[in-house]
Backbone as CSV, one residue per row, in Angstrom:
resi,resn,N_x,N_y,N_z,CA_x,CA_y,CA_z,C_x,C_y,C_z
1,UNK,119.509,79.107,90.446,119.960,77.953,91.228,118.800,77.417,92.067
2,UNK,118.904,76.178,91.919,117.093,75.622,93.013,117.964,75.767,94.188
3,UNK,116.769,75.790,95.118,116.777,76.095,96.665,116.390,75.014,96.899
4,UNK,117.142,73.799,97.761,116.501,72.905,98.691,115.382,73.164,99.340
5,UNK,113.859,72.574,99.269,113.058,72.570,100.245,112.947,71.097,101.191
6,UNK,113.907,71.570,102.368,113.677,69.987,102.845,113.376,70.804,104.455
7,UNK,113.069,71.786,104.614,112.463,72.284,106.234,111.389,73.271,105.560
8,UNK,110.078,73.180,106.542,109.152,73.881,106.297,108.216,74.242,107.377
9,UNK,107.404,75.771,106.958,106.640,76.389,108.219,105.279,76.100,107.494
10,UNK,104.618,75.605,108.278,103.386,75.741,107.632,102.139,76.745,108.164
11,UNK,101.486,77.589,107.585,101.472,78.701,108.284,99.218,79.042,108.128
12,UNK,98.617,78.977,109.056,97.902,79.182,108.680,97.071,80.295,109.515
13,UNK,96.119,81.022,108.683,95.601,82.402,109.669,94.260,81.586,109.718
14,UNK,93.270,81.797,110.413,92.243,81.246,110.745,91.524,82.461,111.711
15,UNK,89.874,82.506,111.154,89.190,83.548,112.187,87.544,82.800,111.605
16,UNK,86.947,81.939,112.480,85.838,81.781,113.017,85.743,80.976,112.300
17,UNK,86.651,79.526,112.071,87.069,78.760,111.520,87.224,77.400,112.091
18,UNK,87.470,75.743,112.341,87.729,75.230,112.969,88.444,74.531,111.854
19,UNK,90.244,74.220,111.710,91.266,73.630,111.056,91.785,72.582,111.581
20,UNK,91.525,72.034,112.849,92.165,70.950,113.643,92.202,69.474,112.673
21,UNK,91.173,69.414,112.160,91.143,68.100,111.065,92.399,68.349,109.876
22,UNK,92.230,69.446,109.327,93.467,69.850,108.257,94.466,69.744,108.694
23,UNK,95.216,70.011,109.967,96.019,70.275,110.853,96.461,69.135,110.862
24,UNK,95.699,68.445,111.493,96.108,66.627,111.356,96.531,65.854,110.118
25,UNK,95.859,66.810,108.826,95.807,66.061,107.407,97.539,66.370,107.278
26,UNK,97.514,67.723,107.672,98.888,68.265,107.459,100.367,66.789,107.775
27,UNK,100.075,66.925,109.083,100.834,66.108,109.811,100.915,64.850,109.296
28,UNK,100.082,64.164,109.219,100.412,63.256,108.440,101.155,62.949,107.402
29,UNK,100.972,64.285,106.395,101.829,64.333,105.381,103.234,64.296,105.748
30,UNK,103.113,65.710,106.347,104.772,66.244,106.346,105.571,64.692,107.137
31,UNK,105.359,64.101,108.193,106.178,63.573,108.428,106.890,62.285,107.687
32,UNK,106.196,62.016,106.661,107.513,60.516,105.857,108.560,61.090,105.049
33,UNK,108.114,63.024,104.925,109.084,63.601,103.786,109.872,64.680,103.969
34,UNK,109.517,65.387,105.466,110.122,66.908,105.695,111.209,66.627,106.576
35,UNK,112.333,66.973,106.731,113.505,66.907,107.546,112.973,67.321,109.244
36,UNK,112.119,69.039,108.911,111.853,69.317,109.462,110.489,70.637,109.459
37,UNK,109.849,70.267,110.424,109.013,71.436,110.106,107.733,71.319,111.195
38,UNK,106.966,72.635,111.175,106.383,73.179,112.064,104.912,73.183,111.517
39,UNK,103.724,73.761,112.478,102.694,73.998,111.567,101.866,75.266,112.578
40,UNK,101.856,76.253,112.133,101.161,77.043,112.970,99.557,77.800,112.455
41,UNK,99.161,77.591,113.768,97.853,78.613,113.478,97.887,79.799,114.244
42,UNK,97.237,80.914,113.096,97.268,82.108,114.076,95.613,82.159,113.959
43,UNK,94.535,82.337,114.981,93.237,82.893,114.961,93.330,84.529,115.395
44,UNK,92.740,85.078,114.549,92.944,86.870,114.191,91.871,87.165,114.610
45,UNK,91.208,87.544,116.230,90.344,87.831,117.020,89.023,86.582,116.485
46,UNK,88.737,85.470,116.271,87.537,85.049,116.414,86.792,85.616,117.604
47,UNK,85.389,85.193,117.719,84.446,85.404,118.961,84.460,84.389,119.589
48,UNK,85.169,82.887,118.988,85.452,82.110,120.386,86.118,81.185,119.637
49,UNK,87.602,81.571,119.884,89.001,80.605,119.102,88.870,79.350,119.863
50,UNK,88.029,78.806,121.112,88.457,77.518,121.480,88.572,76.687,120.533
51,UNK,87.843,75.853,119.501,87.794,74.910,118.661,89.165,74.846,117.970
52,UNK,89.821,75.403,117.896,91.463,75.428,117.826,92.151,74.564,118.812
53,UNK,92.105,75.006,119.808,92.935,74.878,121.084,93.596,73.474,120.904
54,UNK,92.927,72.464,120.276,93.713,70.855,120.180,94.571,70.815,119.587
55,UNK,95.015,71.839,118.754,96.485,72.133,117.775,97.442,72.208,118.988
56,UNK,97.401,72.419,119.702,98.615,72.952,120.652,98.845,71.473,121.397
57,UNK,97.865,70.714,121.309,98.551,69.199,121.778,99.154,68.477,120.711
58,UNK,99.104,68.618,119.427,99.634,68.095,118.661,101.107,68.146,118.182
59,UNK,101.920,66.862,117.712,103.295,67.383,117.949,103.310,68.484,116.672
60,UNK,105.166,69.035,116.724,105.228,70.016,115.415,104.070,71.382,115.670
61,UNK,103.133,71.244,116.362,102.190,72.318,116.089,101.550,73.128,117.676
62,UNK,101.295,74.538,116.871,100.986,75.110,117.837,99.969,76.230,117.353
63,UNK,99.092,77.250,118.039,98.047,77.696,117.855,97.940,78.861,118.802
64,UNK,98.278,79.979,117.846,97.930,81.151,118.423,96.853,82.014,118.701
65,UNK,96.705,82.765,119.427,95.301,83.646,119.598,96.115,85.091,119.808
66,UNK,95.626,85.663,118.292,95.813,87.088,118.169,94.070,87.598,118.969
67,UNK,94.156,88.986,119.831,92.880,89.255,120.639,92.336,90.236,119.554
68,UNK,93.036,91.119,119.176,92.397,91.668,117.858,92.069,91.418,116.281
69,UNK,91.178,92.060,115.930,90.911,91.148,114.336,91.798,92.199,113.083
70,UNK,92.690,92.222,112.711,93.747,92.837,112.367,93.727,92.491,110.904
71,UNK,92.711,91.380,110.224,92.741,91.507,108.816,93.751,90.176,108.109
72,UNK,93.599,89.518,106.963,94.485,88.429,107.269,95.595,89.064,106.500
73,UNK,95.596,90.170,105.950,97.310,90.517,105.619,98.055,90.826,106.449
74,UNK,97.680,90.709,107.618,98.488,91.297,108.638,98.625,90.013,110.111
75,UNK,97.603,89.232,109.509,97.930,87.836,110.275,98.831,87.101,109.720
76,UNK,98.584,87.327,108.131,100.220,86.411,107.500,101.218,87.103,107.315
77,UNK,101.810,88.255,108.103,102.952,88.725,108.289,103.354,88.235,109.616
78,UNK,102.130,88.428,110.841,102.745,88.052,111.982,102.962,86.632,111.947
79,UNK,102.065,85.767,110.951,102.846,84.003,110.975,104.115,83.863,111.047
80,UNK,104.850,84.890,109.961,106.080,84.742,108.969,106.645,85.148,109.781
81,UNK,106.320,86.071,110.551,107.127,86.509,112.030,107.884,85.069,113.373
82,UNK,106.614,84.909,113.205,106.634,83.508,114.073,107.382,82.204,114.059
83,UNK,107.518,82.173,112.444,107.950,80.892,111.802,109.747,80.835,111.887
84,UNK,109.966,79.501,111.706,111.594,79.799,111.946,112.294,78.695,110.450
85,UNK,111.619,78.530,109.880,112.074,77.570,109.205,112.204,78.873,107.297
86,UNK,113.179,77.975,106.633,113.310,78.508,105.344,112.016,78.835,104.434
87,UNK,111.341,77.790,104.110,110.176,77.836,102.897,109.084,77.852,103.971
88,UNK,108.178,78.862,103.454,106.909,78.926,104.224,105.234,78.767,103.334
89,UNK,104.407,77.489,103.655,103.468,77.349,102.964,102.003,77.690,103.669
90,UNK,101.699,78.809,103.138,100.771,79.537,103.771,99.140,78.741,102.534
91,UNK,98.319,78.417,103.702,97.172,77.957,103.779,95.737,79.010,104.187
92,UNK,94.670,78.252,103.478,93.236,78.789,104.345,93.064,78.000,105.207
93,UNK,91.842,77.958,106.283,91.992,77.382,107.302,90.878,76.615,106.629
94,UNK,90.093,77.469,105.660,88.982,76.144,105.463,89.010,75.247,104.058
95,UNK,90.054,74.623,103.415,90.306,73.853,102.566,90.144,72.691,103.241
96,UNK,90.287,71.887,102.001,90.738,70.527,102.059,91.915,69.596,101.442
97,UNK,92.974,68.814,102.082,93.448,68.320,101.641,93.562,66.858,100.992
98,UNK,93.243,66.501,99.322,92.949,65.362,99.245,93.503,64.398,98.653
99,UNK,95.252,65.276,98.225,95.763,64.273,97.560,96.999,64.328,98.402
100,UNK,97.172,62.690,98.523,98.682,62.116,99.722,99.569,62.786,99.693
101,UNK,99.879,63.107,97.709,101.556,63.703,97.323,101.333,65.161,97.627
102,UNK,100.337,66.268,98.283,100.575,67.558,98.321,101.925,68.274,98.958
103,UNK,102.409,67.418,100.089,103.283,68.004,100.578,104.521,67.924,99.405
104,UNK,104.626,66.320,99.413,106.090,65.424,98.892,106.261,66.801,97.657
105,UNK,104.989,67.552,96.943,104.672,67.756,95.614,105.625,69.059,95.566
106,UNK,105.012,69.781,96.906,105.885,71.281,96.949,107.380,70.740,97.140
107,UNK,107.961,69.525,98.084,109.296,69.887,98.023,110.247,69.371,96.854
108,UNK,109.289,68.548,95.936,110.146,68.240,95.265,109.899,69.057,93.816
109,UNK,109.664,70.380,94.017,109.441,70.716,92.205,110.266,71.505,92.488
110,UNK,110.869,71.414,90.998,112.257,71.812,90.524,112.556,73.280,90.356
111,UNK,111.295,74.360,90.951,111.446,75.748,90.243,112.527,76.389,90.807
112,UNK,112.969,77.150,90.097,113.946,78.251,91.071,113.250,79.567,91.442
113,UNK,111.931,79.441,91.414,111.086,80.988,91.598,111.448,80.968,93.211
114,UNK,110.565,81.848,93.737,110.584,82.448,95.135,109.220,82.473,95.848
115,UNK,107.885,81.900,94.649,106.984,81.695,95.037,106.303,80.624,93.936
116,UNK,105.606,79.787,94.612,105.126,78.867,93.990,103.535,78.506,94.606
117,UNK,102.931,79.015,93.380,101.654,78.365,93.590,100.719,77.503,93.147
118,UNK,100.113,76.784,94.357,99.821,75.119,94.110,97.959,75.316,93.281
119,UNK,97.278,76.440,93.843,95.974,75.988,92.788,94.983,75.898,93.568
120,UNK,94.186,75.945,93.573,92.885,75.262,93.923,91.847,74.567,93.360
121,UNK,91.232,73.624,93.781,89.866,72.920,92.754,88.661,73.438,93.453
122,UNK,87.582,73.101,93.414,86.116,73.571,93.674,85.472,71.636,93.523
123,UNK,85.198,71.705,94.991,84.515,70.333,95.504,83.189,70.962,95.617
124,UNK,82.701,69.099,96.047,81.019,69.331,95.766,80.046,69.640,94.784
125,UNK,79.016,69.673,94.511,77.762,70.064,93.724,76.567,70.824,94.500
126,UNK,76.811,71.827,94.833,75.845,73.001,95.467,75.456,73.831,94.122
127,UNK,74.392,73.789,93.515,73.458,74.493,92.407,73.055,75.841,93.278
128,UNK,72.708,75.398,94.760,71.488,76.547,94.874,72.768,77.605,95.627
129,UNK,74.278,77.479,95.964,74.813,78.368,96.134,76.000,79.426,95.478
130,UNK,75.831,80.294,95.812,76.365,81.613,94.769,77.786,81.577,94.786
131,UNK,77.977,81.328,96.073,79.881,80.670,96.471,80.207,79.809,95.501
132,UNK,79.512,78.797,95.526,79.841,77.814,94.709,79.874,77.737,92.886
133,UNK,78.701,78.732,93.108,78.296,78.868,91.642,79.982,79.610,90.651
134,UNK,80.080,80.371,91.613,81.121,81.851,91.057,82.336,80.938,90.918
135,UNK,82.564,80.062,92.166,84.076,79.433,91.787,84.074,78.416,90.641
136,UNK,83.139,77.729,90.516,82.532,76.805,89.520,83.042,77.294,88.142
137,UNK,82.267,78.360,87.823,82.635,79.392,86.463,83.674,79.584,86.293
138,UNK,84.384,80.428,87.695,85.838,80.697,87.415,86.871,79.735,87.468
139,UNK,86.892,78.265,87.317,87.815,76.916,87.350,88.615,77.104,85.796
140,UNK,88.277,77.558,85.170,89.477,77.765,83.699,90.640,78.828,84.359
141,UNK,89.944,79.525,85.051,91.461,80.549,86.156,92.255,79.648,86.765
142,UNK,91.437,78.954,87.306,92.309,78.472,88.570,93.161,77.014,87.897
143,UNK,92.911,77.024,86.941,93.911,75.695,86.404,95.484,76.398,86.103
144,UNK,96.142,75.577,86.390,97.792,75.837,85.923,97.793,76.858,84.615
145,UNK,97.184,76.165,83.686,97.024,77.264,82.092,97.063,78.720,82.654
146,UNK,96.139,78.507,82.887,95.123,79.953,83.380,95.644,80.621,84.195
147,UNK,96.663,80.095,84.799,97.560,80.794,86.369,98.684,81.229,85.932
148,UNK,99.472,80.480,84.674,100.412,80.291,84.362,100.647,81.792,82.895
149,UNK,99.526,81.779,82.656,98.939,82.865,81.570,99.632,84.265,82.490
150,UNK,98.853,84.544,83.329,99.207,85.923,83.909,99.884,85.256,85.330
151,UNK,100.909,84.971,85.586,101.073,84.736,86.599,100.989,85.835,88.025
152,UNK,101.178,86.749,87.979,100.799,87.700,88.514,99.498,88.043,88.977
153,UNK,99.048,88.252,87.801,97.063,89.092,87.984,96.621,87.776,88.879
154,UNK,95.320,88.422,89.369,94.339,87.732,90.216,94.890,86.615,91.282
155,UNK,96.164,86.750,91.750,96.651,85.590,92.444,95.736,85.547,93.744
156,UNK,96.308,84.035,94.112,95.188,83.964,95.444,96.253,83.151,96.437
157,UNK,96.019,83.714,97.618,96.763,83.624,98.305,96.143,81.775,99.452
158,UNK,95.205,81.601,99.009,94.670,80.154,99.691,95.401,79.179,99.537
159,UNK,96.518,79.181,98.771,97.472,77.682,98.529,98.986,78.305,98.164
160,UNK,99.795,78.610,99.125,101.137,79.160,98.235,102.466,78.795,99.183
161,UNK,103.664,78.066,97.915,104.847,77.759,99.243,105.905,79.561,98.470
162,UNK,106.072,80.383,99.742,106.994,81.345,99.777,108.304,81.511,100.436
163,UNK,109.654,81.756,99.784,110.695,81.645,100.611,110.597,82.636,101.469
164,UNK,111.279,81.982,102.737,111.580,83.616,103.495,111.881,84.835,103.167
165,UNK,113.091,84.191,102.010,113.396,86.665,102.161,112.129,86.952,101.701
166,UNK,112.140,86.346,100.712,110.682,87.166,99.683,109.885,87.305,100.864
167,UNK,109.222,86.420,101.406,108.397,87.039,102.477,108.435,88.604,102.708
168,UNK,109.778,88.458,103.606,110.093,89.749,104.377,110.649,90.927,103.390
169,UNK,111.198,90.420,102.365,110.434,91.553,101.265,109.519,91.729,100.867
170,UNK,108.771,90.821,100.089,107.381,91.646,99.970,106.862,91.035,100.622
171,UNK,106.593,91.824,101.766,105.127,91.426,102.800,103.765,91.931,102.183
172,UNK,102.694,91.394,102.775,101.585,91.255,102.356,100.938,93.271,103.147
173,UNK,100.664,94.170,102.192,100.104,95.431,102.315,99.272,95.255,103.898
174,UNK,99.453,95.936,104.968,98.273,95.938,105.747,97.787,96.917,106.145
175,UNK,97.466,97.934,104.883,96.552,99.109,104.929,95.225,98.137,104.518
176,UNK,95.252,97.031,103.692,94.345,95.919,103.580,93.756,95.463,105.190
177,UNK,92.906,95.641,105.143,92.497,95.960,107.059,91.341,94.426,107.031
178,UNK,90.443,94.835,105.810,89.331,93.333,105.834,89.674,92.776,104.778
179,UNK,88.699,91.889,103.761,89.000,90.922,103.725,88.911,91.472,102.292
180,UNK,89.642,90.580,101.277,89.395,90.952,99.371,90.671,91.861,99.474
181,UNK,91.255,91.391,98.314,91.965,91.724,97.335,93.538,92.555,97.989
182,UNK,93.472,91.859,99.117,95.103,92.275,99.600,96.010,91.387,98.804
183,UNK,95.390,89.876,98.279,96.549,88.610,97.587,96.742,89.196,96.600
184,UNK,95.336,89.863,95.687,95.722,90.854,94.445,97.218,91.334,94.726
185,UNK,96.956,92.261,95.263,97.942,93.616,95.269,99.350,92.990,95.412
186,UNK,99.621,91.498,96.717,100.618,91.121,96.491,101.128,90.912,95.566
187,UNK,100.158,90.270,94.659,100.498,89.653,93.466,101.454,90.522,92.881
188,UNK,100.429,91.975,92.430,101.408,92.999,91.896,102.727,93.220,92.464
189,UNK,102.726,93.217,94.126,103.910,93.340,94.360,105.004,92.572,93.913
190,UNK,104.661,91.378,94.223,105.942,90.416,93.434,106.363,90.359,92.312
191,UNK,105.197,91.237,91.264,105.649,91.324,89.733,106.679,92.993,90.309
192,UNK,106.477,93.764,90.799,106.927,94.773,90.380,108.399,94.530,91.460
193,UNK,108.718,93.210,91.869,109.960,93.575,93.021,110.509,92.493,91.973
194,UNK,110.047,92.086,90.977,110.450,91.022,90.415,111.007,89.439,90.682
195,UNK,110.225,89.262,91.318,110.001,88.202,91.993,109.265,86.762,91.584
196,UNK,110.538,86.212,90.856,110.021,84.929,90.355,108.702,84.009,90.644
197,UNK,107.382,84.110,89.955,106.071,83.213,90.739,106.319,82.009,89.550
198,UNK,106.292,80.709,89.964,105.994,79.666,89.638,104.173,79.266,89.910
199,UNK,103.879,78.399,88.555,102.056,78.152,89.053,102.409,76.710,88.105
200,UNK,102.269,75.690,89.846,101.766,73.929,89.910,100.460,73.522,89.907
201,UNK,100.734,72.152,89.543,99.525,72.021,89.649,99.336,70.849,90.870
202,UNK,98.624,71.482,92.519,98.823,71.002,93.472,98.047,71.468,94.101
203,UNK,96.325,71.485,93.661,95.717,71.828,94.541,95.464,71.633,95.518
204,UNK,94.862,72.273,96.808,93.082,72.254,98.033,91.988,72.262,97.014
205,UNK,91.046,71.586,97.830,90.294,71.504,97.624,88.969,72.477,98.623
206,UNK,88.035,73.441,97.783,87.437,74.412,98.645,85.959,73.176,98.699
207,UNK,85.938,73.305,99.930,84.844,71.982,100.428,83.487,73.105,101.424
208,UNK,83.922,74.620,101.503,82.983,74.989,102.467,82.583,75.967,101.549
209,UNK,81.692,76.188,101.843,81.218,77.968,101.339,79.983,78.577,102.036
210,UNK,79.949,79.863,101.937,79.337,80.673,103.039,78.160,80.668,102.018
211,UNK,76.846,80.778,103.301,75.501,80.740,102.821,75.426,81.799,101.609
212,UNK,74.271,81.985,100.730,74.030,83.116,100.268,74.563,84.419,100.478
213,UNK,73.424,84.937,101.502,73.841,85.980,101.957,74.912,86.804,102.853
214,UNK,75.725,85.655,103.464,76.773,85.846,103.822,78.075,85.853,102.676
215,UNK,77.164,85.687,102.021,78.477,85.570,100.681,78.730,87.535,100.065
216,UNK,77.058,87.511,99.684,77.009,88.591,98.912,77.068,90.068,100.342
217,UNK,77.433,90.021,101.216,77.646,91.121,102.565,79.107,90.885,102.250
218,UNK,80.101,90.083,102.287,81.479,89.738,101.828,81.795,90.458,100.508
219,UNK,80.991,90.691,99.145,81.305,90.785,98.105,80.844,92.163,98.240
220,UNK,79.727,92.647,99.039,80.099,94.428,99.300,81.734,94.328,99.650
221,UNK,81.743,94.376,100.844,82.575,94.601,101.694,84.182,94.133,100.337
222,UNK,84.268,93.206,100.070,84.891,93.313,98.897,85.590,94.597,97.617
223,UNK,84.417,95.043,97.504,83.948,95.803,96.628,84.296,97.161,96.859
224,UNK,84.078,97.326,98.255,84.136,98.442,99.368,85.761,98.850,98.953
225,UNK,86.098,97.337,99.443,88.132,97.200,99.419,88.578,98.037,97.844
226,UNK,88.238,96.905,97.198,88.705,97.474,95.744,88.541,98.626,95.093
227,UNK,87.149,99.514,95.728,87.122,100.993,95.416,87.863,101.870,96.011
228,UNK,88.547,101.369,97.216,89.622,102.169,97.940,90.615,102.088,97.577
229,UNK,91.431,101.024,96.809,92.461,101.076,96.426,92.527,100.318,94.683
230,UNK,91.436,101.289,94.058,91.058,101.378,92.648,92.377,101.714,91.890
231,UNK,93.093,102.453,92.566,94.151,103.160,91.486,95.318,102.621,91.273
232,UNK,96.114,101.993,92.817,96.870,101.011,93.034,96.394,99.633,92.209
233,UNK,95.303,99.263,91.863,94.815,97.868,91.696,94.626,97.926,90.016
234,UNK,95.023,98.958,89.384,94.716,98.844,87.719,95.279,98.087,87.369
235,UNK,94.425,97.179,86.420,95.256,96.861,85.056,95.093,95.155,86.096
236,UNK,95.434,94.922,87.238,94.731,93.972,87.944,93.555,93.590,88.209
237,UNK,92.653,94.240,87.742,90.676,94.076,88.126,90.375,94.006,86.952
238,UNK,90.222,93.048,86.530,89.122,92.966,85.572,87.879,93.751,85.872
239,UNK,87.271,93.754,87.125,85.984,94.747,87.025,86.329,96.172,87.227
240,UNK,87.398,96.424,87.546,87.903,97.996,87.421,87.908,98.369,85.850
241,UNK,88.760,97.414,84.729,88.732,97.421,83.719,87.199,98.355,82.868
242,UNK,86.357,97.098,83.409,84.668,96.836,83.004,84.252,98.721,83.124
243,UNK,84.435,98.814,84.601,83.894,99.610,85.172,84.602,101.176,84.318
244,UNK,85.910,101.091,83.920,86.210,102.380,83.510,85.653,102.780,81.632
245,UNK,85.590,101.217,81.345,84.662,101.241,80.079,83.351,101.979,79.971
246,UNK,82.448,101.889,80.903,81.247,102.189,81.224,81.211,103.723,81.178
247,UNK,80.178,104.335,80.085,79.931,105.950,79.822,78.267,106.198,79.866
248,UNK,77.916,106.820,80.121,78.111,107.405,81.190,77.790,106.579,82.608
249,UNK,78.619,106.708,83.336,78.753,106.214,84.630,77.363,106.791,85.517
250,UNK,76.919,108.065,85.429,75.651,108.233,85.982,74.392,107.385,85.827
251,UNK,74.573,107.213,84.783,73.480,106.044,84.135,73.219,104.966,84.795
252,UNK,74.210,104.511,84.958,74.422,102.984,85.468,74.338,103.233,87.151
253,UNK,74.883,104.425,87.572,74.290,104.530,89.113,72.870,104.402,89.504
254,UNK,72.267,105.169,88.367,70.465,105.514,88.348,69.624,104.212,88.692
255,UNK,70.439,103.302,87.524,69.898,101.928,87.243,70.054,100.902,88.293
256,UNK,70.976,101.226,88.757,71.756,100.399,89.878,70.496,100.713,91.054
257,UNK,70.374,101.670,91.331,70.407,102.186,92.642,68.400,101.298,92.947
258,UNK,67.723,101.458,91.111,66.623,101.208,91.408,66.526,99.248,91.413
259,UNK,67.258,99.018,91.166,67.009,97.703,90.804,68.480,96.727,92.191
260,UNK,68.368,97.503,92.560,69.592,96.437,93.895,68.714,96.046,94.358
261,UNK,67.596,96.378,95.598,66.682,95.544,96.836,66.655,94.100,95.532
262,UNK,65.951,94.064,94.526,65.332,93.172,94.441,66.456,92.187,93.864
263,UNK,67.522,92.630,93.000,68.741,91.664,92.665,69.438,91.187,93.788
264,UNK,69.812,91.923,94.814,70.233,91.204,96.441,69.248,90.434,96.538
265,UNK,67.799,90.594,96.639,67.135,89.592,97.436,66.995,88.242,96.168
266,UNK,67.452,88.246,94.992,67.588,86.850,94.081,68.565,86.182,94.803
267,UNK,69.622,87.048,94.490,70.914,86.537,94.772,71.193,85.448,96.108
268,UNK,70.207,86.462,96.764,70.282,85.699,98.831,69.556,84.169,98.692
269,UNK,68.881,84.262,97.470,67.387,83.287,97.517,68.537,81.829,96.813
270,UNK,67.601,80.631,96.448,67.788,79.921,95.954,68.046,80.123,94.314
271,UNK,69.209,79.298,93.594,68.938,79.267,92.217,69.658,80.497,92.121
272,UNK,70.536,81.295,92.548,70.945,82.805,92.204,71.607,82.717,90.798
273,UNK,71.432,83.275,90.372,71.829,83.591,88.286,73.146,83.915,88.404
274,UNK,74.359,83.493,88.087,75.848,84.678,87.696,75.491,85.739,87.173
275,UNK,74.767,85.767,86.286,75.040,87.301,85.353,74.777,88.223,86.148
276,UNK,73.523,87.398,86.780,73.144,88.986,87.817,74.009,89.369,88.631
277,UNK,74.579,88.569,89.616,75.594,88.466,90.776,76.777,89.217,89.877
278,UNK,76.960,89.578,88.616,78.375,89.731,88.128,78.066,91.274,87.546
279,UNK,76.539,91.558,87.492,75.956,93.036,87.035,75.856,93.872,88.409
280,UNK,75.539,92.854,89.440,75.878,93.611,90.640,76.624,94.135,91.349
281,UNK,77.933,92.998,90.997,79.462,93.700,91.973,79.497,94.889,90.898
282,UNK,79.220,95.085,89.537,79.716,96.379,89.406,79.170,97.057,89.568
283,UNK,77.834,97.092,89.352,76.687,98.491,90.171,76.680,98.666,91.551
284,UNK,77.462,97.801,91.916,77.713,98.192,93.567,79.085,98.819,93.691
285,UNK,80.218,98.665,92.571,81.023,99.174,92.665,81.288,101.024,92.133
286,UNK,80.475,100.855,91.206,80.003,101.762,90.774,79.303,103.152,91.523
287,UNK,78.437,102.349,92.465,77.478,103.468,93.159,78.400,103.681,94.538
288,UNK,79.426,103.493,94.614,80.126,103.990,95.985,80.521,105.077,95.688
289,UNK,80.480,106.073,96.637,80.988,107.395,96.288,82.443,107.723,96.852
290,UNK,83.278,108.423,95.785,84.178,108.083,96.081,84.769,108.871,97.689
């Protein structure tokens, strides 16, 4: 049976971020089409949440300051906490919104799932960055086809409208403490609580990306995540996959271990290669001990 979406929370976690422009993009939307609805930000300890603070003059919206940095699976539980409305459309703080119908788009599709996700595109032409480069490649995923294929695997949590119960049934894991691959695991969760996912086509647009090397300190730290919860995450990682293929595994530590300084320092540089960046997350995944 479809569920009316005509009230909505709009929910966004934000940490060292400034969303006030989106915030506004928001607003604009929602009001020629939502009965009713809200828009919240939570900032999850930034080092200085002011650049927020103008959300809280805006109507419909308001802007929280969590003092600790608690991880964003655990900032989009306390949103969902917060929120009072039926359908909840949880956002990044650093997208872009560029097409008029995004809102009108979520309330009027016909699914009867319990989660519906809108997509993302990859803006701009940045050659010399690795952010850019990686999402670039991976755009056959992120199309409807490609989402719609495994609906489950690799989900991403940057664009998604979720009903309440589901929410508060499957909440988002927050043994997931930093950042990578907690949306994974949801994902799994909603396949294994059986939980209808719908995949639209209604993207953001990703308009920012982190320098080089702030990218590839993220994709440890990433990496870090996914070796901790390797066992929970099968059959979901493609580089877990990769990685259990690989015989002997000593080998590839040896190799790894001599050739990282100088593949990090490509990677950080201008012009960074995929293959390498994609030989690295696994020799970095690889050489963690367990």
């Amino acid at each position: 049976m479809k569920r009316e979406k005509k009230v909505l929370s709009i929910l966004i976690p934000t940490y060292n971020s400034c969303c006030v422009e989106q915030v506004k993009r928001l607003l604009e939307l929602c009001l020629p089409c939502v009965s009713a609805f809200e828009i919240i930000v939570a900032d999850d300890g930034s080092a200085d949440p002011t650049p927020n603070q103008p959300v809280n003059d805006l109507p419909h919206c308001s802007f929280i300051i969590k003092e600790k940095n608690e991880g964003s699976a655990a900032t989009r539980n306390f949103l969902a906490q917060q929120s009072q409305y039926e359908w909840l459309l949880f956002l990044d703080s650093d997208v872009s919104i560029l097409h008029d119908d995004f809102i009108s788009k979520y309330l009027s599709c016909e699914s009867t799932a319990g989660v519906i996700n809108g997509g993302i595109a990859v803006g701009g032409f940045h050659p010399d960055n690795l952010r850019w480069r990686y999402e670039k490649q991976a755009e056959p995923a992120h199309r409807v086809s490609g989402r719609q294929a495994r609906p489950y695997h690799g989900f991403r949590s940057t664009n998604f409208l979720i009903h309440r119960d589901v929410m508060f049934r499957v909440p988002f894991d927050e043994r997931f403490k930093g950042s990578g691959y907690e949306d994974v695991f949801f994902g799994k969760a909603l396949e294994q609580a059986q939980v209808k996912v719908c995949h639209i086509d209604n993207p953001v647009t990703m308009t920012s990306y982190e320098e080089n090397g702030q990218f590839m300190t993220k994709t440890e730290r990433n990496m870090q995540t996914l070796h901790r919860f390797r066992q929970e995450l099968q059959g979901y990682s493609d580089l877990i996959t990769w990685s259990n293929r690989l015989i002997p595994k000593a080998l590839w530590r040896g190799l790894f271990s001599m050739v990282q300084a100088p593949m990090r320092k490509h990677l950080c540089g201008p012009r960074p290669r995929l293959l390498l960046y994609n030989i690295y997350r696994l020799g970095y995944y690889l050489s963690i001990k367990a």
